[in-house]
LUMSE-942143 format. One record per residue (C-alpha): residue number from 0; residue in three letters; x, y, z. Coordinates in steps of 0.001 Angstrom, whole numbers, plus 500000, padded with zeros to 6 digits. Last residue first. Example, Ala and Ser with C-alpha at 12.3 -4.5 7.8 and 13.67 -1.06 7.14 Angstrom:
<sites>
+-----+---------+--------+--------+--------+
! num ! residuo !      X !      Y !      Z !
+-----+---------+--------+--------+--------+
!   1 !     SER ! 513670 ! 498940 ! 507140 !
!   0 !     ALA ! 512300 ! 495500 ! 507800 !
+-----+---------+--------+--------+--------+
</sites>
This chain:
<sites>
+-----+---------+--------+--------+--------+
! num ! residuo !      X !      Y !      Z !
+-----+---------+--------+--------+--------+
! 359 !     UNK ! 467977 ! 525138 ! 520471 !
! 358 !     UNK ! 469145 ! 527605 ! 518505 !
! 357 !     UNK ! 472963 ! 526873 ! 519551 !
! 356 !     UNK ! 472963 ! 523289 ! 518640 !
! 355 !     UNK ! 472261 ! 524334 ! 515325 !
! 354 !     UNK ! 474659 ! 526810 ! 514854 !
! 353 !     UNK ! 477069 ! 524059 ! 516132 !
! 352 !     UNK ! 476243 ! 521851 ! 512451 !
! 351 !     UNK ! 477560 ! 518098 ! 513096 !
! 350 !     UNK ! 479944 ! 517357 ! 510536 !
! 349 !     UNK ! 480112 ! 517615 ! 506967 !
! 348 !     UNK ! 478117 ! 515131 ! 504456 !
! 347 !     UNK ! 481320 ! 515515 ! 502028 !
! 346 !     UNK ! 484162 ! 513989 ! 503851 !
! 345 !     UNK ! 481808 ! 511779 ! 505682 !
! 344 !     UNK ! 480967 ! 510615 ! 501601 !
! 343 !     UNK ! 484680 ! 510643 ! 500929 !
! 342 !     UNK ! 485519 ! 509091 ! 503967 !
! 341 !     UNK ! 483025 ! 505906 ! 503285 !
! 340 !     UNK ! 484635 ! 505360 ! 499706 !
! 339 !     UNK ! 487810 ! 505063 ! 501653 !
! 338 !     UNK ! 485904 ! 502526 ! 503645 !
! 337 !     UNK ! 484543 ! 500709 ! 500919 !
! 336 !     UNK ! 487874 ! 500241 ! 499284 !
! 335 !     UNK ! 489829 ! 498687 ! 502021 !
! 334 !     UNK ! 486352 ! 496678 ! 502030 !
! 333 !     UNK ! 487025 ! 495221 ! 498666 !
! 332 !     UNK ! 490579 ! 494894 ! 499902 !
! 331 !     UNK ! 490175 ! 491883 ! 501270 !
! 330 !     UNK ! 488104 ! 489943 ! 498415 !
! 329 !     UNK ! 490340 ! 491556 ! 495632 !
! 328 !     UNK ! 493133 ! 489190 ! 497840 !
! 327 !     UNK ! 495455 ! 491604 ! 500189 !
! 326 !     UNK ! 496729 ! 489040 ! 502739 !
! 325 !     UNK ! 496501 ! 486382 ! 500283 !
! 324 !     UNK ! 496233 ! 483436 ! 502526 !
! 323 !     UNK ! 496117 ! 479580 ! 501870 !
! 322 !     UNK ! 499920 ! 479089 ! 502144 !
! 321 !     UNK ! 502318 ! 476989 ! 500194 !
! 320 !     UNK ! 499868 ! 476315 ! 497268 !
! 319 !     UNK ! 501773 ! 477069 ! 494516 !
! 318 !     UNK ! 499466 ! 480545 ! 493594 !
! 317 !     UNK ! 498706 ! 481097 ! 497534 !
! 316 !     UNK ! 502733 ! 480864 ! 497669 !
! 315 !     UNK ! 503044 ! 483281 ! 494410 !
! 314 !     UNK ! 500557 ! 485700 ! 495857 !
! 313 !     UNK ! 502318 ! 486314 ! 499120 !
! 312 !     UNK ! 505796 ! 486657 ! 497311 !
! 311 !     UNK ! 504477 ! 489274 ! 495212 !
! 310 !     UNK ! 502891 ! 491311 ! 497779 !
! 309 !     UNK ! 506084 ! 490707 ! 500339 !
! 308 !     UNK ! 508725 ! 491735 ! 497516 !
! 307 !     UNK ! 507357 ! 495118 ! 497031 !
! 306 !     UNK ! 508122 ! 495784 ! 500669 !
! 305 !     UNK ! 511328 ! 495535 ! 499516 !
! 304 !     UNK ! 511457 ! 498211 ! 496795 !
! 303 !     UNK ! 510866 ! 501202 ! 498120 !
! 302 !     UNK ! 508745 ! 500615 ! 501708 !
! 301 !     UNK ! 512884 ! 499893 ! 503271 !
! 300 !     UNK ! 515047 ! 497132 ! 503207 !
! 299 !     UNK ! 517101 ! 495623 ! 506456 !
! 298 !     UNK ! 515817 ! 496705 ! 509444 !
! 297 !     UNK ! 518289 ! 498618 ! 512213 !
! 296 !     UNK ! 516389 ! 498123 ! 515946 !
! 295 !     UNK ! 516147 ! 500942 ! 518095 !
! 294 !     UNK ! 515592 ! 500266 ! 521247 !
! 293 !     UNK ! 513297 ! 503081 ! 523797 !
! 292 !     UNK ! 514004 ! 502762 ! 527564 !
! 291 !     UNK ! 511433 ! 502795 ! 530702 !
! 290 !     UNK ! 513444 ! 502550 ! 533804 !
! 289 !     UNK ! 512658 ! 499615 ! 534969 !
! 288 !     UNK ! 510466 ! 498250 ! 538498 !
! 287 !     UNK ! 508224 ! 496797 ! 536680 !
! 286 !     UNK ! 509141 ! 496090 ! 532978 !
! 285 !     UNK ! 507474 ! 498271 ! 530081 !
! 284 !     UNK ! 508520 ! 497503 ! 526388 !
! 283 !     UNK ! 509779 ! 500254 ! 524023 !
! 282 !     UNK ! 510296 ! 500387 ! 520741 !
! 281 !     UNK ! 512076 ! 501771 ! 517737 !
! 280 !     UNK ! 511948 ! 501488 ! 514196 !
! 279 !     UNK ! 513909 ! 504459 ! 512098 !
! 278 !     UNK ! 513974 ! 504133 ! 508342 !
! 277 !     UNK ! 516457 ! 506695 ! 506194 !
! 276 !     UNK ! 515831 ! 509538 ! 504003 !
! 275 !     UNK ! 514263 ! 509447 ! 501066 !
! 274 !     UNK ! 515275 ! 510631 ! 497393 !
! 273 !     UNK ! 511202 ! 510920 ! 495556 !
! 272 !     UNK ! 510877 ! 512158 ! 498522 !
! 271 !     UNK ! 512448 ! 514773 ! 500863 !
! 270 !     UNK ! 510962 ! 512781 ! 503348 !
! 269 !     UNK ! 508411 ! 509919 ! 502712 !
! 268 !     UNK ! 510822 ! 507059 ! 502017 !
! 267 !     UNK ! 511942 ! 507628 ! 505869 !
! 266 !     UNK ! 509115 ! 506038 ! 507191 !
! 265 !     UNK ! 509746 ! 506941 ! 511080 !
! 264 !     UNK ! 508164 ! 503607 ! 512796 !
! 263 !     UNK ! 507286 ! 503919 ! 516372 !
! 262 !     UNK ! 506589 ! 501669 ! 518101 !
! 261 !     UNK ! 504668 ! 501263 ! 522120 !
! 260 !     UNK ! 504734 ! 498983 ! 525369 !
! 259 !     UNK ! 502816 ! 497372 ! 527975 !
! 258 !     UNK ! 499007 ! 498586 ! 527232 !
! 257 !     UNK ! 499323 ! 499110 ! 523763 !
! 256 !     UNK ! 500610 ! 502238 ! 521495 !
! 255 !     UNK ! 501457 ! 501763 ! 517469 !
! 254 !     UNK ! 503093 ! 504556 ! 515864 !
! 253 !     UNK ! 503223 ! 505363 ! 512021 !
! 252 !     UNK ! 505390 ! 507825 ! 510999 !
! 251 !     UNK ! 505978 ! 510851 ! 508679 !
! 250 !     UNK ! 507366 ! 514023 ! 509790 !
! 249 !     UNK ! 508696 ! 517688 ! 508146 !
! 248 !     UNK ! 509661 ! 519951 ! 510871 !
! 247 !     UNK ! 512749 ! 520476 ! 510428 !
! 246 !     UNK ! 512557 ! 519737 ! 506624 !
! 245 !     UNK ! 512001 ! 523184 ! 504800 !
! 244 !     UNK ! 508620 ! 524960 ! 505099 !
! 243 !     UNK ! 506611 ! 523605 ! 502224 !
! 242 !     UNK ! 504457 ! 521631 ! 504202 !
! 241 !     UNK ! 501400 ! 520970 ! 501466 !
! 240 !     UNK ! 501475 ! 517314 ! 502050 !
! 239 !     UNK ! 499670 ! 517515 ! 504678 !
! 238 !     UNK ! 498362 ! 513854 ! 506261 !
! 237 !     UNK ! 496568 ! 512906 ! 509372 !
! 236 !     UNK ! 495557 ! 509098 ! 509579 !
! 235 !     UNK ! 493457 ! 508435 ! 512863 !
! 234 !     UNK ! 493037 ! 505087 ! 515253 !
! 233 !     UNK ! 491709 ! 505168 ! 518446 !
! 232 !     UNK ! 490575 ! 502202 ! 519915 !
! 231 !     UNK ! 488553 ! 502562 ! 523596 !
! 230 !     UNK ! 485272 ! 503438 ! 523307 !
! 229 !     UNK ! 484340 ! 501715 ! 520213 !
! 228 !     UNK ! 486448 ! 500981 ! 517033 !
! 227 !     UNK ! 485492 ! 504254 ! 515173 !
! 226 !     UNK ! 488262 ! 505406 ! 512360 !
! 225 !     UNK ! 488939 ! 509159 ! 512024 !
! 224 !     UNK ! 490535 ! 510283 ! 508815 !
! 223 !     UNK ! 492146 ! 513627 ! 508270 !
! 222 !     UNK ! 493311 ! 514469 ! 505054 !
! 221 !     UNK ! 495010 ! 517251 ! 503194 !
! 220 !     UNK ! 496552 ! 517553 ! 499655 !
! 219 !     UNK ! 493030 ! 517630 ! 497817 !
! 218 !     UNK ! 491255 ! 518275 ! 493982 !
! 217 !     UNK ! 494841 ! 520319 ! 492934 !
! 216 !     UNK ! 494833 ! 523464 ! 491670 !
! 215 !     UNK ! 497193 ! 524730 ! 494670 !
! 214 !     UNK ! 496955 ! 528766 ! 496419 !
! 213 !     UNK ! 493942 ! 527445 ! 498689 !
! 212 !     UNK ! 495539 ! 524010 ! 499345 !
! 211 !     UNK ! 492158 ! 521899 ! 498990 !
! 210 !     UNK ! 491097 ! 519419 ! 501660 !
! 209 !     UNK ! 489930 ! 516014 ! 502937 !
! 208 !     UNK ! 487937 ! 515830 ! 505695 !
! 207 !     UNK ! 486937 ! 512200 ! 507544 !
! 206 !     UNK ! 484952 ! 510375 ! 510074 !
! 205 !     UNK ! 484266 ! 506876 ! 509845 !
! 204 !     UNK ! 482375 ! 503848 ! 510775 !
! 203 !     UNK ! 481928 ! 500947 ! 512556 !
! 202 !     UNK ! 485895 ! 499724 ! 511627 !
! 201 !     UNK ! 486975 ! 497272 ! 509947 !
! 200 !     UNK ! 490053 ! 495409 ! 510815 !
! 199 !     UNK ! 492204 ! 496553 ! 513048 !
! 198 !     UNK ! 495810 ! 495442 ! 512445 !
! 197 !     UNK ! 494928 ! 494948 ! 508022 !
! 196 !     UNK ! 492046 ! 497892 ! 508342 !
! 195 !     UNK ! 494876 ! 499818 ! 509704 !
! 194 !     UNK ! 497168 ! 499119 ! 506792 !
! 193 !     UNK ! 494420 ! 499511 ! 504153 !
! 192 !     UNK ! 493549 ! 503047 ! 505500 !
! 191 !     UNK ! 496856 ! 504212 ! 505833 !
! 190 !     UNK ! 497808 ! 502803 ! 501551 !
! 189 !     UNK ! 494396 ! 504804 ! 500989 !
! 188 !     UNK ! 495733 ! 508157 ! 502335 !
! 187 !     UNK ! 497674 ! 508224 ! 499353 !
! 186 !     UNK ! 496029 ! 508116 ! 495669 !
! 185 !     UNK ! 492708 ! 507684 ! 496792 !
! 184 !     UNK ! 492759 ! 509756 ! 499948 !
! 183 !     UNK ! 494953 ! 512721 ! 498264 !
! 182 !     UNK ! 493706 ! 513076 ! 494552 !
! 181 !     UNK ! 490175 ! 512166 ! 494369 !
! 180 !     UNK ! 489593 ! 514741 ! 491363 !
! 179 !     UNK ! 492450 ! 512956 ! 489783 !
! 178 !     UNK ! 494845 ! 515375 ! 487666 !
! 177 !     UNK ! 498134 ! 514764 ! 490100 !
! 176 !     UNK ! 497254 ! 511196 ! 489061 !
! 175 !     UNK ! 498796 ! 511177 ! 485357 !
! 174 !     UNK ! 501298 ! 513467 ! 486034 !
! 173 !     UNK ! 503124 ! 511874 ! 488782 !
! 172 !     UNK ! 506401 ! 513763 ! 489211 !
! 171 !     UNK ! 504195 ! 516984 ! 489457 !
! 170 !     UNK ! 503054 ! 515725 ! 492778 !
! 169 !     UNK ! 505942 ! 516623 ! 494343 !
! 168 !     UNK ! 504769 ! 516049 ! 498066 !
! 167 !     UNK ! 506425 ! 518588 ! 500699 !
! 166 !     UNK ! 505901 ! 516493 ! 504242 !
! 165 !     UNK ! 503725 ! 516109 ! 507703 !
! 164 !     UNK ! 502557 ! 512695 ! 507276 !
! 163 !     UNK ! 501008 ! 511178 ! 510796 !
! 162 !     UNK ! 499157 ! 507756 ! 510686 !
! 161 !     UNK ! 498195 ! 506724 ! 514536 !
! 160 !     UNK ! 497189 ! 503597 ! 516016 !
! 159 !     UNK ! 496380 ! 503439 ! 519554 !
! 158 !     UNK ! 494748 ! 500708 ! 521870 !
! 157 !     UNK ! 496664 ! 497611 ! 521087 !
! 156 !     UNK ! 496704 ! 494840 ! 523793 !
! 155 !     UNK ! 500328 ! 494397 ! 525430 !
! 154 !     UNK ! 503317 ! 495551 ! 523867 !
! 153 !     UNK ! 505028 ! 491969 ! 523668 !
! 152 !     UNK ! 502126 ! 490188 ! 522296 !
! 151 !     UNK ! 503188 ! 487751 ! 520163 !
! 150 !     UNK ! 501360 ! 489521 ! 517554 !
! 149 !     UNK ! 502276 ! 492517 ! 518245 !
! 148 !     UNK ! 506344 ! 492169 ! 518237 !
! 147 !     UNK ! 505395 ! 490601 ! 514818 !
! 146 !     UNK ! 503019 ! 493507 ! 514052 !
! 145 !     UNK ! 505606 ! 496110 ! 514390 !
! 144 !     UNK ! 508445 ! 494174 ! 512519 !
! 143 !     UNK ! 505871 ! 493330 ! 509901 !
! 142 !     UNK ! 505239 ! 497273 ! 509497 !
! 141 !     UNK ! 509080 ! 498346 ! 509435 !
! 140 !     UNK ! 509773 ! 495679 ! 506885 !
! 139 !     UNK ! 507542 ! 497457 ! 504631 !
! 138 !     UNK ! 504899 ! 493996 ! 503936 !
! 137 !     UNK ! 501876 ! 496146 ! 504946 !
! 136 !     UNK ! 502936 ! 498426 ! 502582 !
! 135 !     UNK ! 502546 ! 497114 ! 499651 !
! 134 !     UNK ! 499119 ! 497266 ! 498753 !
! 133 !     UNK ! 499497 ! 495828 ! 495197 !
! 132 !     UNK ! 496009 ! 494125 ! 495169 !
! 131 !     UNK ! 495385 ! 490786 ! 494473 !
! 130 !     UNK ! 493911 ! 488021 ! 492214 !
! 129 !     UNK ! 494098 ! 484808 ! 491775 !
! 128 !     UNK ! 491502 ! 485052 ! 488919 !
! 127 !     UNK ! 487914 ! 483018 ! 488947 !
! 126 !     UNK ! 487357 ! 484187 ! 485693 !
! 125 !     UNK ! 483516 ! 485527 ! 487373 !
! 124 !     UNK ! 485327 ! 486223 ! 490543 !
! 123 !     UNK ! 487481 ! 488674 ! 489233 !
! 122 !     UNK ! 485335 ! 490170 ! 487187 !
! 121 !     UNK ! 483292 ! 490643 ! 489860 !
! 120 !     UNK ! 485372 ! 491967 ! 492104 !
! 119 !     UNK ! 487003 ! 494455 ! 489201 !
! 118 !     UNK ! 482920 ! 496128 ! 489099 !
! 117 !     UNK ! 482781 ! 496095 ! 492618 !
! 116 !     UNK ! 486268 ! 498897 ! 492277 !
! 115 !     UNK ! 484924 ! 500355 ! 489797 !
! 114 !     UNK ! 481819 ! 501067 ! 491700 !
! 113 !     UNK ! 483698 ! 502436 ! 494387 !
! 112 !     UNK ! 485999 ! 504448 ! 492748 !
! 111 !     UNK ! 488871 ! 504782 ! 490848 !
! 110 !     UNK ! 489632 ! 501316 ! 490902 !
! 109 !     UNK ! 491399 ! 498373 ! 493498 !
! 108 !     UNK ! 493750 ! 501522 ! 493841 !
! 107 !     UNK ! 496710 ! 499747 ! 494034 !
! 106 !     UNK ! 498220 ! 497767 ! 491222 !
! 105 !     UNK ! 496679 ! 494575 ! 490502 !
! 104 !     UNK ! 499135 ! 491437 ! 491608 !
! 103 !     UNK ! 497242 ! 488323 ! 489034 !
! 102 !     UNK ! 497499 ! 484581 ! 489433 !
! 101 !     UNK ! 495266 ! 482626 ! 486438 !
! 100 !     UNK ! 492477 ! 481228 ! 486769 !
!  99 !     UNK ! 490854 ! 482089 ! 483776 !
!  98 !     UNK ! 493557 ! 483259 ! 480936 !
!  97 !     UNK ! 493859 ! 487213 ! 481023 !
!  96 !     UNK ! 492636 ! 489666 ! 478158 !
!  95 !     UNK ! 489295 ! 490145 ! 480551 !
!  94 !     UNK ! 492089 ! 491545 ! 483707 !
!  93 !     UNK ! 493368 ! 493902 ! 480668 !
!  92 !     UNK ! 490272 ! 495558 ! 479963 !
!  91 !     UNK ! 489017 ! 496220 ! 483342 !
!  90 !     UNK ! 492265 ! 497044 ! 484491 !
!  89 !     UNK ! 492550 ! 499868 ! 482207 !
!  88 !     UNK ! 490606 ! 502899 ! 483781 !
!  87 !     UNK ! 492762 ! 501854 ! 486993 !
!  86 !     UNK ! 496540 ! 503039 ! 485580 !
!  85 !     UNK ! 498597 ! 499946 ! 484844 !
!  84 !     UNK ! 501436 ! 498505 ! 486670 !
!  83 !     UNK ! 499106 ! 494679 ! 486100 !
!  82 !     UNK ! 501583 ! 492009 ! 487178 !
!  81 !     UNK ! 500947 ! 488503 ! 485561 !
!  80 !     UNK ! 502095 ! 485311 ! 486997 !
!  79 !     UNK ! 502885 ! 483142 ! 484703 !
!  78 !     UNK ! 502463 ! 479101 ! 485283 !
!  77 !     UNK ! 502189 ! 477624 ! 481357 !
!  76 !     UNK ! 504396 ! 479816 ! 480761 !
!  75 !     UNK ! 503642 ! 482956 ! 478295 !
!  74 !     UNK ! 503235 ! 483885 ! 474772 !
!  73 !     UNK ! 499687 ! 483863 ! 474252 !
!  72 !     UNK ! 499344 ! 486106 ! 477438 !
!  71 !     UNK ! 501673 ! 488449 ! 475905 !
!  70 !     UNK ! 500487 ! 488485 ! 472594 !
!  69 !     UNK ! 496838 ! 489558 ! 473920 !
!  68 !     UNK ! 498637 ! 491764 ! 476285 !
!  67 !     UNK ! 500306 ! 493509 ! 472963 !
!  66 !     UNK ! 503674 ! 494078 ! 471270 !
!  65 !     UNK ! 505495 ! 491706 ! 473829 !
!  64 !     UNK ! 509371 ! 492054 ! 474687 !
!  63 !     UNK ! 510828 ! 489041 ! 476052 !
!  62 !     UNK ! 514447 ! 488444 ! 477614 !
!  61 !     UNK ! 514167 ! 490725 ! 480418 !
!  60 !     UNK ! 517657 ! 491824 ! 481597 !
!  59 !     UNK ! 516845 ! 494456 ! 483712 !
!  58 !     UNK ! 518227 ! 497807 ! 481594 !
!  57 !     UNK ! 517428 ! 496075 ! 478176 !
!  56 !     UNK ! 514287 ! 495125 ! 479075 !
!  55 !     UNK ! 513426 ! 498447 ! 480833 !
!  54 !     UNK ! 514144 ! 500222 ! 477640 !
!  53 !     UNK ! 511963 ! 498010 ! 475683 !
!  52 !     UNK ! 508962 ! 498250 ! 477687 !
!  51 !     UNK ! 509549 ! 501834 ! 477208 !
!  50 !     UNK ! 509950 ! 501519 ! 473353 !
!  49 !     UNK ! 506612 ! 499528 ! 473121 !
!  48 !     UNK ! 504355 ! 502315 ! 473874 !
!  47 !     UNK ! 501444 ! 500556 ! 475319 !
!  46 !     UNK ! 503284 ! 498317 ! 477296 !
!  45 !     UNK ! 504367 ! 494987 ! 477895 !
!  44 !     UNK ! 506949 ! 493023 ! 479543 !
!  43 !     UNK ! 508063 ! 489484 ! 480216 !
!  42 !     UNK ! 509985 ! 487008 ! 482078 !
!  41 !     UNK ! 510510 ! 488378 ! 485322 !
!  40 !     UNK ! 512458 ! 485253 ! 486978 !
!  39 !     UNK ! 512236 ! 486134 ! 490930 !
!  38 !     UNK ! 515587 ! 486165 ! 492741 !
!  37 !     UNK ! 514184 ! 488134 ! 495542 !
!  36 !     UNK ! 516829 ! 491500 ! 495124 !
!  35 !     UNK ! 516025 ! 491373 ! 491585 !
!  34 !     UNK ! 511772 ! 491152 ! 492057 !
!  33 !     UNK ! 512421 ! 494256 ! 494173 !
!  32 !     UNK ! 514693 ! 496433 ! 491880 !
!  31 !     UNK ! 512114 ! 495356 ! 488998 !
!  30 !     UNK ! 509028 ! 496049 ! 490901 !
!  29 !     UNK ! 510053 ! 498907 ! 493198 !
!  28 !     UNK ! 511637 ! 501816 ! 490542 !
!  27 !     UNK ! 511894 ! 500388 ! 487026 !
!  26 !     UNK ! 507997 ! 499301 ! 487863 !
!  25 !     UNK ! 507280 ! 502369 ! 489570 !
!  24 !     UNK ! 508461 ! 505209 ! 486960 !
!  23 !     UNK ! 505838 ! 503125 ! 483850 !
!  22 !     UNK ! 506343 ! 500051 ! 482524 !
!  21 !     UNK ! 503006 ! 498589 ! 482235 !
!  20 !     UNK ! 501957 ! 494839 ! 481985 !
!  19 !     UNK ! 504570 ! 492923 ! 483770 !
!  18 !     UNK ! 504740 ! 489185 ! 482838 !
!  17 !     UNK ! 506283 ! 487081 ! 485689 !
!  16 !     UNK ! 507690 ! 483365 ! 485901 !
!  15 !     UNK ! 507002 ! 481473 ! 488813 !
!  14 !     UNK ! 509765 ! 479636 ! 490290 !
!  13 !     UNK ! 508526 ! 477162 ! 492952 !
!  12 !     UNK ! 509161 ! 477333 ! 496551 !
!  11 !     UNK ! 508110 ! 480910 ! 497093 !
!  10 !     UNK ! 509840 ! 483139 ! 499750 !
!   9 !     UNK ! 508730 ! 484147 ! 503356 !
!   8 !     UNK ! 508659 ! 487905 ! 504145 !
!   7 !     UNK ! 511527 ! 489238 ! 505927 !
!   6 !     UNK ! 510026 ! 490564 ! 509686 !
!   5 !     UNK ! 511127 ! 488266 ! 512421 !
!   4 !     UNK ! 512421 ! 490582 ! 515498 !
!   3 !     UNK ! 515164 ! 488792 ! 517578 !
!   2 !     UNK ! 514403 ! 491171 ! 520796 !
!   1 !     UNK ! 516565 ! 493274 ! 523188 !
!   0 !     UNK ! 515317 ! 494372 ! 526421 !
+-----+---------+--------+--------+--------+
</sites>
């Protein structure tokens, strides 16, 4: 059963010029390859040291250089959209530097924790910003295939959703978060949690460990979240990034299961990363009477740099006025937020003690 699967994200119908504050490994490596490939007008960079902006200028054809955000925003069109690639500790800062009303993509985490995180809320309600948050991959063109053939209902009602990352992470490549003391669920896990929350919603509650590698200084490398939707819903995120073992037995996918059908969607940018290997989405439907048969279907794009496109995109349309969604508004991912917060604290509270069941 072959399908015409819809997954490209829909375009902007105004040009909307775009200042990036930062310019660190992922703006020269998904923002600026992304925002090229969508024929969006980047107008402007800034960042602390002013030779890196530079550099990227000159290797993307940006035709401003800024000395500060307050120059920057000073500087700008009259409709700039402004695209924080900042670490969290800054956003505060920069988001106060920004004209009221203005349309703002935040990189992901929405803060370092959960008060930071309230704290960015209400400063973005306060300027009353068009803000969002860089959680880019619900718009991987692997995910909207999956909830496209979802959504119109082809695998029947959802009952599974699984997260499984079995892979050698080199952390070292990201020095200034291989140092957080929330290292794995923050600065990983979190892009899981916001993409079930975005099929599922919220869920009751949550169960979750995240763990140390005993021979590794870092705060975590291993998670296992369990998300409650009632009797019948399961939905988990497993992750080790501490497999060290070669690739045959490396894996990273996301797989969807409902009543008449399943996906499975092998995200390739995961293995042997920061290289990659390729995407595989596949499917199967049920039929009566059929042999049960998986498709696989080749996607255009990958997590790196399209899905980069979809955040963007989304905010410029909400920005002109051509939809009245931001899938990942400050006001959405609020609770993205509140349920990682929530696995840190199951995380930390421990399970149910067995001793105690035995001295009963």
């Amino acid at each position: 059963m072959s399908i015409d699967i819809k997954y490209k994200p829909e375009l902007p119908l105004t040009k909307q010029p775009i200042i990036i504050i930062g310019a660190g490994g992922i703006v020269s490596d998904a923002h600026l390859p992304a925002y090229k490939i969508a024929g969006f007008e980047v107008h402007g960079i800034v960042n602390r040291t002013k030779e890196r902006a530079q550099k990227l200028a000159d290797t993307f054809g940006i035709p401003n250089v800024y000395n500060s955000v307050t120059e920057a925003v000073k500087l700008a069109p009259e409709n700039a959209v402004y695209d924080l690639t900042i670490m969290p500790e800054q956003y505060i800062e920069t988001l106060k530097q920004l004209p009221d009303g203005s349309a703002v993509l935040i990189q992901k985490p929405m803060g370092d924790d959960f008060d930071q995180a309230k704290e960015i809320l209400g400063l973005c309600r306060a300027k009353n910003l068009k803000a969002a948050i860089n959680f880019q991959l619900r718009f991987a063109p692997f995910v909207s295939a999956a909830k496209y053939l979802i959504e119109t209902g082809l695998i029947g009602d959802l009952y599974d959703m699984e997260v499984r990352v079995t892979i050698k992470t080199p952390w070292e490549i990201f020095p200034h978060v291989i140092i957080h003391p929330r290292l794995e669920i923050q600065y990983h896990s979190i892009h899981y949690v916001d993409l079930i929350r975005s099929f599922l919603g919220n869920p009751e509650s949550i169960l979750a460990k995240t763990l140390k590698h005993p021979a590794k200084s870092l705060s975590s490398s291993r998670s296992t979240i369990l998300f409650d939707y009632g009797d019948t819903m399961h939905a988990v995120i497993n992750t080790n990034h501490d497999h060290d073992f070669g690739p045959n037995h490396q894996e990273s996918y996301i797989k969807w299961e409902g009543t008449k059908g399943s996906i499975l969607a092998k995200i390739g940018l995961l293995m042997d990363y920061p290289h990659g290997v390729p995407d595989v989405f596949e499917y199967c439907i049920v039929e009566a009477g059929k042999q049960t048969e998986w498709q696989t279907v080749q996607l255009e794009g990958s997590w790196f740099p399209e899905a980069f496109i979809g955040t963007m995109a989304n905010l410029m349309r909400y920005n002109e006025g051509s939809t009245n969604v931001l899938h990942t508004s400050v006001e959405d991912v609020i609770q993205t937020m509140a349920v990682v917060e929530s696995a840190y604290k199951s995380s930390d509270m421990g399970g149910v003690k067995v001793k105690e069941q035995l001295n009963n």
